[in-house]
MDTraj code that builds the backbone (N, CA, C; nanometers):
import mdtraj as md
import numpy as np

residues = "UNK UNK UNK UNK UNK UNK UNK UNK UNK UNK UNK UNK UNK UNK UNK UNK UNK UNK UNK UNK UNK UNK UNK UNK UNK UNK UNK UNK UNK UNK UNK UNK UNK UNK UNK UNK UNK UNK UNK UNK UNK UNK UNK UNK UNK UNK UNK UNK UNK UNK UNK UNK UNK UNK UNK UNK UNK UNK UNK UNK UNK UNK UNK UNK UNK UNK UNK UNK UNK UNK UNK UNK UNK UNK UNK UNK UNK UNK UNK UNK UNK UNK UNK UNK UNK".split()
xyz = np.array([
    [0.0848, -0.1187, 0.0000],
    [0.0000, 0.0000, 0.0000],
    [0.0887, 0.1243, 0.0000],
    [0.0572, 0.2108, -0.0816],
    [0.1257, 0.3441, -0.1258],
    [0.0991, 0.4975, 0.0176],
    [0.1945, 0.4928, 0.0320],
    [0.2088, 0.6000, 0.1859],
    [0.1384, 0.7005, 0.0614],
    [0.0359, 0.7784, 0.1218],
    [0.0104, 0.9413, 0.0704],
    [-0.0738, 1.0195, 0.1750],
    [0.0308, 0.9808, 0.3035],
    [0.0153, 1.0934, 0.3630],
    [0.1051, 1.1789, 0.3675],
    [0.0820, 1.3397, 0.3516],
    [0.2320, 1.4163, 0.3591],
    [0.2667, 1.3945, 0.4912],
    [0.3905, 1.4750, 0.5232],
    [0.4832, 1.4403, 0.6342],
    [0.3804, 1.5959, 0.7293],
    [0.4363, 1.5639, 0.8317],
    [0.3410, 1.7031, 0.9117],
    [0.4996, 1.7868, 0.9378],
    [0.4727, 1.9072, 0.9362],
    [0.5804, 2.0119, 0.9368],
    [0.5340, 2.1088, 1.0290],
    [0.6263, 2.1058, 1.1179],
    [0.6091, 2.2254, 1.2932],
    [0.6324, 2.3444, 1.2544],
    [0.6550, 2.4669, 1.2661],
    [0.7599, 2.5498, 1.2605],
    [0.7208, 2.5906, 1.3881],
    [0.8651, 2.6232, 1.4466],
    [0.8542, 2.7595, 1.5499],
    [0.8796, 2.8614, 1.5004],
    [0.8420, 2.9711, 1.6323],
    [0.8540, 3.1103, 1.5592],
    [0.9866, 3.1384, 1.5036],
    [0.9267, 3.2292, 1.3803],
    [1.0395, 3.2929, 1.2940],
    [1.1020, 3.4379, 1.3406],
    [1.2312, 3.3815, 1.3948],
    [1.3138, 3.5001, 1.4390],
    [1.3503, 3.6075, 1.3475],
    [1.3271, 3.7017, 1.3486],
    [1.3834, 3.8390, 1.2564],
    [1.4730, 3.9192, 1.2989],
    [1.5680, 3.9393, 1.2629],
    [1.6814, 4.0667, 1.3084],
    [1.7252, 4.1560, 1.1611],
    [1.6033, 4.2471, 1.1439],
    [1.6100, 4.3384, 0.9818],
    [1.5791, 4.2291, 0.8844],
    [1.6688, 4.2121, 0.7813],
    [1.6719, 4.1311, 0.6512],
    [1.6819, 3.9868, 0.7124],
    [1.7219, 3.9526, 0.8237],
    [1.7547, 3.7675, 0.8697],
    [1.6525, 3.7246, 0.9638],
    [1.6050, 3.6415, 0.8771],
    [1.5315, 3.5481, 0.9919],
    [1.5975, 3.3785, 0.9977],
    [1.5520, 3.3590, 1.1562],
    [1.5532, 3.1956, 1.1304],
    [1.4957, 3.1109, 1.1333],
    [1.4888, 3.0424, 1.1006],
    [1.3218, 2.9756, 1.0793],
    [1.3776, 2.7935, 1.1266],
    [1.2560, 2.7356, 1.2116],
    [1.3262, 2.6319, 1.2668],
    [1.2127, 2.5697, 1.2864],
    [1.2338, 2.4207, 1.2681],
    [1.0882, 2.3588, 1.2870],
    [1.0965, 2.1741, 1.3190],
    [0.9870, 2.1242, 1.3044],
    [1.0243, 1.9624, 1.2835],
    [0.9594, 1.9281, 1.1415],
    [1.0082, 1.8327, 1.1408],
    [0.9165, 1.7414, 0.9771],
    [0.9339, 1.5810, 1.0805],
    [0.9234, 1.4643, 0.9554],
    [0.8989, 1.3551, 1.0009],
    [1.0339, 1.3254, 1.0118],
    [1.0863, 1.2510, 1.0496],
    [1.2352, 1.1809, 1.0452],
    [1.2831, 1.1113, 0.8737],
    [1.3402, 1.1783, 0.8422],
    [1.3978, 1.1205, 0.7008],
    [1.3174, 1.2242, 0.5428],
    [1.2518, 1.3349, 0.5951],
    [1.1769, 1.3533, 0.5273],
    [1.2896, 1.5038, 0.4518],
    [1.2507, 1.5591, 0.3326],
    [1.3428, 1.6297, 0.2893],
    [1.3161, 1.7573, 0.2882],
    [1.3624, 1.8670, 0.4012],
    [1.3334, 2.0015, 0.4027],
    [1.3815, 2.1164, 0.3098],
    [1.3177, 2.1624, 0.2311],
    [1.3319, 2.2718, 0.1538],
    [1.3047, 2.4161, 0.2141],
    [1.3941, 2.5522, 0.1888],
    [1.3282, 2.6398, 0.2577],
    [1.3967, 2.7459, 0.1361],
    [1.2811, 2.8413, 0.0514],
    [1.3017, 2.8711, -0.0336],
    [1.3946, 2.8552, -0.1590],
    [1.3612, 2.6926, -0.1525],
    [1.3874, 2.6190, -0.2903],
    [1.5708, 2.5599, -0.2346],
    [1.5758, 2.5813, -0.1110],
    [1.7668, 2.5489, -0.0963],
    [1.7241, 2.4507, 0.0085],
    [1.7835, 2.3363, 0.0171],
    [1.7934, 2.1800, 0.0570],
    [1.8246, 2.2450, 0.2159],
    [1.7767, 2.1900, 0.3375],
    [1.8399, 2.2457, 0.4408],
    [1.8299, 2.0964, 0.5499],
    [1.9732, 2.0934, 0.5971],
    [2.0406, 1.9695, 0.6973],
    [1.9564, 1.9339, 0.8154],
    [1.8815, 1.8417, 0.7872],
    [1.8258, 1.7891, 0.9133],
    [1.8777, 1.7048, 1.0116],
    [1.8437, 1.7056, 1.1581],
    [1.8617, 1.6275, 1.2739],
    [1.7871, 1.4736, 1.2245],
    [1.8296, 1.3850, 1.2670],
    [1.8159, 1.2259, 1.2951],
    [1.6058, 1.2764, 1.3574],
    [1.6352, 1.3567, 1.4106],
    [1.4396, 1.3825, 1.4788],
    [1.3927, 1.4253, 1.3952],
    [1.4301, 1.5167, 1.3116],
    [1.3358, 1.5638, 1.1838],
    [1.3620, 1.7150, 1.1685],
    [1.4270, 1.7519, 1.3516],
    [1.4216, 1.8626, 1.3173],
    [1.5022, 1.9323, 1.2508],
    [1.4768, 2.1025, 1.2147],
    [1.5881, 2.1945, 1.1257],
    [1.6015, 2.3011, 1.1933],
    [1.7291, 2.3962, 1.1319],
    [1.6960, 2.5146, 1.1533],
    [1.8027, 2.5778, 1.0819],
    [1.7839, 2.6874, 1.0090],
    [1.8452, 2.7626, 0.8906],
    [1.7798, 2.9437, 0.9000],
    [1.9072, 3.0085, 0.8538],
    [1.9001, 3.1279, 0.8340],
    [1.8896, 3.1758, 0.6712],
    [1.7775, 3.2460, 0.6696],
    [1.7699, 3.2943, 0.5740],
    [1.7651, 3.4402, 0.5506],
    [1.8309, 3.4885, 0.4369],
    [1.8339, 3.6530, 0.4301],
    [1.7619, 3.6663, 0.2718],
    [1.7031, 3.7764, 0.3470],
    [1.5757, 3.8580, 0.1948],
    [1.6480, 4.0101, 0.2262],
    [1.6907, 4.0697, 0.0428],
    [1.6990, 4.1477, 0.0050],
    [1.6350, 4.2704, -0.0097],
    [1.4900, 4.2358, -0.0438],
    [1.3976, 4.3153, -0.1033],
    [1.2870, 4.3538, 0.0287],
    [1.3489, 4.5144, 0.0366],
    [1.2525, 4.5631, 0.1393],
    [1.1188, 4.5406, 0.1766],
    [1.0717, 4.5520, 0.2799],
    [0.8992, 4.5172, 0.2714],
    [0.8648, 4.3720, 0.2988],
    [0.7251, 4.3519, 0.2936],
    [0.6562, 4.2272, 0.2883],
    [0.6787, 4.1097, 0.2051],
    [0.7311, 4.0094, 0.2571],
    [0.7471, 3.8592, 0.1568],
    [0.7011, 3.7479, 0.2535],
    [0.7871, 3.6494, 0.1374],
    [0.7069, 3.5617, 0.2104],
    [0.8526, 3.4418, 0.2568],
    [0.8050, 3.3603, 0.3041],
    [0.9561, 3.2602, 0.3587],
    [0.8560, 3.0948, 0.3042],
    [0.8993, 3.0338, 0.2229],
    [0.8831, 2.8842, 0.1650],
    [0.9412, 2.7636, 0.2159],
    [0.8287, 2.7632, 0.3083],
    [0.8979, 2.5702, 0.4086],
    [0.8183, 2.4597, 0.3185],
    [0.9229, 2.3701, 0.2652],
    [0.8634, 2.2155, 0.2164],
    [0.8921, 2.1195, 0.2624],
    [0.8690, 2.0367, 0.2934],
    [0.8615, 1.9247, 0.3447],
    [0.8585, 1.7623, 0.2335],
    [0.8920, 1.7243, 0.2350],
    [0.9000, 1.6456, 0.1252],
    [0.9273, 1.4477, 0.1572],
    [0.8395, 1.3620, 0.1943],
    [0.8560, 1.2351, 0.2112],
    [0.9356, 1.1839, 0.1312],
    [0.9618, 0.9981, 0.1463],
    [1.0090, 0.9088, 0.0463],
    [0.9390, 0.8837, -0.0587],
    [0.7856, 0.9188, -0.0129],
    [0.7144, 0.8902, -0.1415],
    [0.6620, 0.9724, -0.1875],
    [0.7564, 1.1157, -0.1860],
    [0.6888, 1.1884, -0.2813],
    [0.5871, 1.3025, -0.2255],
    [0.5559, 1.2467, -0.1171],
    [0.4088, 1.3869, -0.0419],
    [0.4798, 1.4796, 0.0443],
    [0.4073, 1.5905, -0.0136],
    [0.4721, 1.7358, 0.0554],
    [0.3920, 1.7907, 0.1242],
    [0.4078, 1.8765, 0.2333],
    [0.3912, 1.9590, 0.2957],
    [0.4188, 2.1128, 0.2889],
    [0.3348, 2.1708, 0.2657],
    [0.3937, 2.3338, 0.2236],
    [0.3660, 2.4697, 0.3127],
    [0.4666, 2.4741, 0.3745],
    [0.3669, 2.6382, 0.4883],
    [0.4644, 2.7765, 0.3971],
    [0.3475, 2.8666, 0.4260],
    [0.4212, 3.0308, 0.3800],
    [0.4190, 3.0760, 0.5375],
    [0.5196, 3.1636, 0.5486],
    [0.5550, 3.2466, 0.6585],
    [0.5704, 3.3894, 0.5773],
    [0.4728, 3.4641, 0.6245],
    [0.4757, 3.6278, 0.5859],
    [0.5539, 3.6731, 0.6741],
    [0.6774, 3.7526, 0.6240],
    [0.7898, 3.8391, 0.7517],
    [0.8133, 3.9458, 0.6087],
    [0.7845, 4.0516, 0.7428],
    [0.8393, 4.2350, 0.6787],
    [1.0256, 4.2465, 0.7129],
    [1.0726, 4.3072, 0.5881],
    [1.1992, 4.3023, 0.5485],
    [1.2352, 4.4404, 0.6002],
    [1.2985, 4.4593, 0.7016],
    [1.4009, 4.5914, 0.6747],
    [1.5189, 4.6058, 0.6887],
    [1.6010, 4.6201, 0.5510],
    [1.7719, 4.6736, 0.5544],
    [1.8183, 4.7617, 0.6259],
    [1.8836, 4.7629, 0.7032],
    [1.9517, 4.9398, 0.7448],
    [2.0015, 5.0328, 0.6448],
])
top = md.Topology()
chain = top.add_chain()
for i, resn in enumerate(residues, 1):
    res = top.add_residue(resn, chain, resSeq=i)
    for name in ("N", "CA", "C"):
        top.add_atom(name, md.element.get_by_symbol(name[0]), res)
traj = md.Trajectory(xyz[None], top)
């Protein structure tokens, strides 16, 4: 029988300091975390955590995926306001 359940994906809160946030969460154990399209190193538990920096002043968005062995994803948006010094 074919797994199609996606993996469930935690996040905790997303830290901001101006343009950097960090964004940190769980997935399932073995499952493959994406965070705006760049592969990011998971713990043996599932969990992650990665810094990401946005350029572009203002309102965006931050892209967590989640991704099983077989294929089922999980997708959250995180809205965070950008400011450069």
């Amino acid at each position: 029988e074919k797994d199609t359940t996606p993996p469930e994906l935690d996040l905790a809160d997303v830290k901001s300091y101006g343009s950097i946030f960090i964004v940190g969460g769980r997935s399932e154990p073995g499952a493959r975390i994406e965070i705006n399209g760049e592969q990011v190193k998971t713990e043996a538990d599932g969990s992650f955590t990665k810094t990401v920096q946005l350029s572009k002043d203002g309102w965006s968005f931050i892209e967590i995926r989640a991704r099983d062995a077989s294929g089922n994803e999980t997708l959250r948006r995180h809205r965070v306001f950008v400011e450069n010094p």
